[in-house]
N, C-alpha and C positions, 0 to 999 in steps of 0.2 A: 506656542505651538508652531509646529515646522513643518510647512510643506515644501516637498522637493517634487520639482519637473527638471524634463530632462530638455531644453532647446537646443535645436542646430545650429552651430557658429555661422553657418554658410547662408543660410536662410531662414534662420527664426523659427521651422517648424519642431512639430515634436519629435521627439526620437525614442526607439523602443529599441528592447532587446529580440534582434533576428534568431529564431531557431536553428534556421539552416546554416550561420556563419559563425553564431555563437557573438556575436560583434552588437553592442549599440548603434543602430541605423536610422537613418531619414530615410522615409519612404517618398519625399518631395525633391530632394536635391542629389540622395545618390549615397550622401557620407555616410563614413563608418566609423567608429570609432572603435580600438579595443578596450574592452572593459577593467582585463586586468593591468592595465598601465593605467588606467584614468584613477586619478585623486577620489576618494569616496568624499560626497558631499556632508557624511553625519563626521567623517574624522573621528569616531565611535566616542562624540559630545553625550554626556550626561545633561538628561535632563529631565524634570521634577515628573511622579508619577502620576499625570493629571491625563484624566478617564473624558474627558469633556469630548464631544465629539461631532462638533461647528468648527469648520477649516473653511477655509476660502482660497477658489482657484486661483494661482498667479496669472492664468492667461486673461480670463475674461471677467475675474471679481466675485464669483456668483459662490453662493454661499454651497459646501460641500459637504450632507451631512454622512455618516457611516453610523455605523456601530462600532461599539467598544473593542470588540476584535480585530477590526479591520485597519490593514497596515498600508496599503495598496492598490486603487480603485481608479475609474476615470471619471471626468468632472459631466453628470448629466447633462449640462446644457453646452459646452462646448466637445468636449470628447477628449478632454487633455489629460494628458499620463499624469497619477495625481498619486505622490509618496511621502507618508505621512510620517516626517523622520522621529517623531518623540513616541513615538512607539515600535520604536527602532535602536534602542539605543539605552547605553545603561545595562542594567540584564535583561532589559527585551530585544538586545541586538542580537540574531543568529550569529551562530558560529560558522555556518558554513551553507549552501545552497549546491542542490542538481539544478542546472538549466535545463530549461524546455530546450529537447530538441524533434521534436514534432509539433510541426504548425496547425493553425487551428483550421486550414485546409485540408493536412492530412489527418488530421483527426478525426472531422466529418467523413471524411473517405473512411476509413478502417470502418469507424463505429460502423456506414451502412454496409460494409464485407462482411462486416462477423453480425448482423443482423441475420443476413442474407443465409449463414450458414446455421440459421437457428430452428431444426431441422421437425421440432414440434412447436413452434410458435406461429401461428395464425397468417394465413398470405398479406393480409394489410398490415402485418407488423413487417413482415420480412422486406416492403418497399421501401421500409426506413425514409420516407418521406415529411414524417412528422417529427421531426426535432423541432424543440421549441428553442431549446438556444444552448447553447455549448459557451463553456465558458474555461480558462484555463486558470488553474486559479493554485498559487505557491499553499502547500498546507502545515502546519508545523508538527515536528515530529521530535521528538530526543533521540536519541541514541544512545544506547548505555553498552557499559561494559560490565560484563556481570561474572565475576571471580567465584567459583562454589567449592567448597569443600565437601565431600560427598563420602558420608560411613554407613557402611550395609554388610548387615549380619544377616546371613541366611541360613536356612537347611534344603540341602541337596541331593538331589538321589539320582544315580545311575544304575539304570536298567540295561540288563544282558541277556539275551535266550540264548541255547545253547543246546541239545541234544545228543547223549550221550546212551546207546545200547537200542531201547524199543523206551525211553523214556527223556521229554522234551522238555528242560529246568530254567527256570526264568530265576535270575539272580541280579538280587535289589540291593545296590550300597548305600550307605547312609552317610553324607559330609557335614559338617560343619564348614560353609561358608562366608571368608568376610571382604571384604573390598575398602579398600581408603582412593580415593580418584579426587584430582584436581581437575577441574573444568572451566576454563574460561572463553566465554562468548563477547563477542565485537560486534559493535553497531549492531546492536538490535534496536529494530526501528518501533515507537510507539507514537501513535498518532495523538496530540495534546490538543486537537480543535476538537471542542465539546459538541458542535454544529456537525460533524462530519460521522458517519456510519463507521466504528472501529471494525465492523466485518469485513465493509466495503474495502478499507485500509490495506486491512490485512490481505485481501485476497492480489492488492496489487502487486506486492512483494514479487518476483524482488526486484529492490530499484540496484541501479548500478554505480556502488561506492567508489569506483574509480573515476566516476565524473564529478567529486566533491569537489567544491570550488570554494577558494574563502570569500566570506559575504561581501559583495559588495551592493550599492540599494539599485545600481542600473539594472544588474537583472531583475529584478522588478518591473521596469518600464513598458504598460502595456498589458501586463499580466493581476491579476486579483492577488492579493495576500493576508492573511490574517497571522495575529501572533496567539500563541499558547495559552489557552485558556485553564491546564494545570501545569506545574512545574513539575519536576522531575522525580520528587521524594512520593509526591501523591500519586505518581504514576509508576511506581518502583514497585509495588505487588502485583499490577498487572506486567511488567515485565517479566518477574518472576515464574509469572504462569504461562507467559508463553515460552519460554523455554524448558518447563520442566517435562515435556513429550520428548525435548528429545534427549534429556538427561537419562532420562528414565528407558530411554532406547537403547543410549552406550551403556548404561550399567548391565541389561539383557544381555548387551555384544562381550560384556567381560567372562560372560555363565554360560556359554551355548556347548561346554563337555559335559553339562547336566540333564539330566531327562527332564527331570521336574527341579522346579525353585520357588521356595515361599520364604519371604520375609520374613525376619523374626524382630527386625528394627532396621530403622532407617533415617539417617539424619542430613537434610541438605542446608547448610550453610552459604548466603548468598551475603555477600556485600559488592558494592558500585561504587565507582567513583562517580564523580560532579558530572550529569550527563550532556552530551555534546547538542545544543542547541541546532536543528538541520530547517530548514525548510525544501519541501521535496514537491516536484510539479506534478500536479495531475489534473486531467481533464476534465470537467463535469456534465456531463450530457443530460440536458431533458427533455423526456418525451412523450406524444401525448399518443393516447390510443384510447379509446372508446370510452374518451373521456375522464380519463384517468390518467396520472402522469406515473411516470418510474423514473426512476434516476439512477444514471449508471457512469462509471470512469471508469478512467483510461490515465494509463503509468504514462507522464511526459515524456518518458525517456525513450519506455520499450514498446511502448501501444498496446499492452496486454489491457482487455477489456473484462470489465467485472460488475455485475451486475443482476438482478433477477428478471429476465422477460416473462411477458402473460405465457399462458400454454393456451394449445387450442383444444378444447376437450373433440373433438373429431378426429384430432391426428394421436390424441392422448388414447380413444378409444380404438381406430385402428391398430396402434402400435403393441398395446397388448394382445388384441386380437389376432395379431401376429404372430406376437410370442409365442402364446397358446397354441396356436398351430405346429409352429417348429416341432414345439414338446411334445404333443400330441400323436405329431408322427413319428417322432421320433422313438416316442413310449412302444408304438408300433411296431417300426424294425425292429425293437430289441427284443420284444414280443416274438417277432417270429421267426428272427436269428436263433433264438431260444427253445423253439421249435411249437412254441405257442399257437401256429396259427395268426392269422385277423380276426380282429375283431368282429 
């Protein structure tokens, strides 16, 4: 078993990966390191697929336990950046990583902005004062590429009116419809920690593929990480599903010289290649409210926040009370625009 920390040449402490510089830093002595010139410590060593999950810190000895997922943690009793390289490596090594670049400062900041702007949730929620703990924590993801071949036979009709003498003719054509489309989608993202909410995931999107970095285990330092709890074949029907919305959108975008369009068959062919190992940063917030927690994140990258808050049934029953009003009146002027009278 391999535990990796990261110490400062200068002064022995630990070193993390800074959001704001992008850089391996000592918060004690100043130094920086860059991450992408430093030698990775795994050298992406194989090594046996042992689940055991008793590590011990190099800084102070003390026994480190996790769970089986867990890639990435700090040591309870001293606080030392604690990277757990045999599950790291071999096919549990990522392919690639987003850095955090929002700190767990301004993280706390946004989460309580977009509390504040939560416009039927309860005053003592909106003080966002009750976080119980934020944590930032690497999630694993795949990314697939997903190649379709797409045959759709339809019948289509185009409708005409037209007016001709004291008599107004509606004229209906009838098509035969068919479409062959090739479709290929890139990095689609599918969340592979079984711990983690696939809604929640989803509603982060989207992260930004252009800060794909190749793995190295420094960015880690500081940060939670867990490895993939399915692999990429078992998770290939649900990618399927998430992009057949919007296959099924471009095939519409090919028919829109048709009035009407119904299927008479339809066939999508999807294959993928070997899907791209990511781990991607997000924030984890919990919070407590009338005694109840929620749990809500935030994209490391873009700080978009996702999440279910309480409602306030007071602001819930104002606000249709409100509605009601508008329409109400408004039912009115049209009432007596129309020569109706008031009611």
């Amino acid at each position: 078993m391999q535990v990796i920390d990261f110490k400062c040449p200068n002064c022995g402490s630990d070193m993390v990966f800074d959001s704001d510089t992008g850089m391996l830093s000592c918060h004690s002595c100043g130094r920086t390191d860059d991450i992408k010139t430093m030698p990775d410590p795994l050298k992406r060593n194989v090594f046996s697929d042992d689940e055991a999950s008793e590590y011990h810190c190099k800084s102070c000895g003390a026994v480190v336990i996790t769970e089986a997922e867990t890639t990435a943690t700090t040591c309870s009793f001293c606080g030392s950046v604690v990277v757990l390289g045999d599950r790291l490596s071999g096919k549990l090594a990522p392919a690639v990583v987003i850095p955090f670049s929002i700190s767990k400062e301004e993280a706390t900041q946004a989460f309580r902005k977009w509390c504040r702007n939560g416009l039927l949730t309860p005053k003592g929620f909106m003080t966002a004062d009750r976080i119980k703990g934020i944590t930032g924590m690497y999630v694993p993801f795949w990314l697939y590429e997903l190649n379709n071949l797409v045959e759709v036979q339809a019948h289509g009709t185009r409708v005409s009116t037209y007016t001709r003498g004291d008599y107004r003719y509606t004229e209906t054509q009838h098509f035969d419809v068919y479409r062959r489309i090739r479709l290929n989608y890139v990095d689609v993202p599918i969340d592979a920690s079984e711990k983690m909410n696939d809604d929640l995931m989803d509603k982060l999107e989207p992260f930004p593929y252009k800060q794909l970095e190749s793995f190295k285990t420094a960015y880690l330092a500081g940060y939670v990480a867990e490895k993939y709890s399915y692999d990429d074949k078992e998770l290939f029907p649900r990618a399927k599903n998430k992009i057949s919305p919007y296959i099924e959108e471009y095939i519409r975008s090919t028919m829109t010289q048709y009035t009407t369009v119904n299927y008479t068959s339809k066939q999508v062919d999807t294959k993928f290649k070997p899907a791209e190992y990511a781990l991607l940063p997000v924030w984890v917030v919990h919070y407590d409210y009338n005694k109840l927690e929620y749990t809500f994140a935030m994209n490391g990258q873009t700080g978009k926040v996702v999440g279910k808050p309480p409602l306030s049934k007071a602001k819930v029953t104002a606000w249709f009370a409100g509605i009601s009003s508008v329409c109400f009146l408004s039912l009115k002027l049209i009432s007596w625009m129309m020569g109706g009278g008031f009611w």
